[in-house]
N, C-alpha and C positions, 0 to 999 in steps of 0.2 A: 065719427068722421072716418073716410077713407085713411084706413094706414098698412103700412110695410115694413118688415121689419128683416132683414135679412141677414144671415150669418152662416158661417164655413169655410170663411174666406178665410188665409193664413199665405204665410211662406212653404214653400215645397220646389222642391229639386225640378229640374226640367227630365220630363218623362214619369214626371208623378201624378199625382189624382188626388182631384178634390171633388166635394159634394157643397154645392153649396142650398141653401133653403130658405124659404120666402115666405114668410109667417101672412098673410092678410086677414083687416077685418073694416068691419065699418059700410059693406055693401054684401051683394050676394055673389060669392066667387064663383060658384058655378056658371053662373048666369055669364060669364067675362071669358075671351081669350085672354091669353095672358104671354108677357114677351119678360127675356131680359135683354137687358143693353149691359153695353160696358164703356168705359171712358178712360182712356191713358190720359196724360199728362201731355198737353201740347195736341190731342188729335181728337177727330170730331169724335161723339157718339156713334158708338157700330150697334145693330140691332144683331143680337146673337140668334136667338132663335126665340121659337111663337110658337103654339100649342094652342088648340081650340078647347072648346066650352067642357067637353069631354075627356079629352088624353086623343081621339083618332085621330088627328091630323097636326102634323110637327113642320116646321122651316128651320133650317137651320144656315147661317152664314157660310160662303162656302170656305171661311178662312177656321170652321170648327167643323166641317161637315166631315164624320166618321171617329168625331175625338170625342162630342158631346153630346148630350138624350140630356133632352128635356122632358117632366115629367110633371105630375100632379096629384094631389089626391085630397077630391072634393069634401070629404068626407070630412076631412082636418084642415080645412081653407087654406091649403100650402102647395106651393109650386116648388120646385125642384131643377139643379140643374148638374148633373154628375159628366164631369172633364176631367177626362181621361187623356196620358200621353202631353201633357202640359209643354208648351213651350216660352221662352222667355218675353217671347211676342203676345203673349195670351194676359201679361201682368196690366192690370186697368181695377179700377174700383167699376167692382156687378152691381146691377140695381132690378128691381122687378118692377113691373109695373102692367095694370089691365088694359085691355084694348077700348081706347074711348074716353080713358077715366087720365084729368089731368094729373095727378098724384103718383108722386116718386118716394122711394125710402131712403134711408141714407149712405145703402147701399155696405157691399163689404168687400172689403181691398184683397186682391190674387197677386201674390206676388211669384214669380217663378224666377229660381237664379238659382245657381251653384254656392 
């Protein structure tokens, strides 16, 4: 079955950097865009950024646009997502998931604080 398994999520100072990575199996991941989202406490789902079938084509939210690169490598069924310049505002449990495919993981909590 479709699964996700995601991790690199931690605590870190504001202005620091994390990498976080998105294990998939269970379908063919090339074959997928692929997004992550994020979700604080109290507020909707924001769609962070999306990456096509490839790596050539990226979206990214404008509230992470220039902080974070998404990334992938088909090769190793794993998606990627390196945030950079972290702010307090950025802390939400990430999750991954493919374009079309209803299956989420359980995602891994970004905390940013002093």
């Amino acid at each position: 079955q479709v699964q996700f398994v995601e991790s690199g999520g931690g605590l870190v100072q504001p202005g620091g950097s994390l990498r976080l990575s998105c294990a998939a199996s269970g379908f063919t991941f090339s074959n997928y865009a692929m997004s992550w989202y994020r979700q604080a406490p109290g507020k909707e789902r924001e769609l962070v950024a999306r990456i096509d079938f490839v790596g050539g084509s990226t979206y990214y939210a404008d509230t992470v646009k220039g902080r974070f690169t998404i990334s992938r490598e088909n090769t190793k069924n794993t998606l990627y997502l390196q945030m950079n310049s972290l702010k307090p505002e950025d802390t939400a449990v990430y999750y991954c998931k493919a374009v079309g495919l209803d299956t989420r993981g359980q995602g891994t909590q970004v905390t940013v604080s002093s």
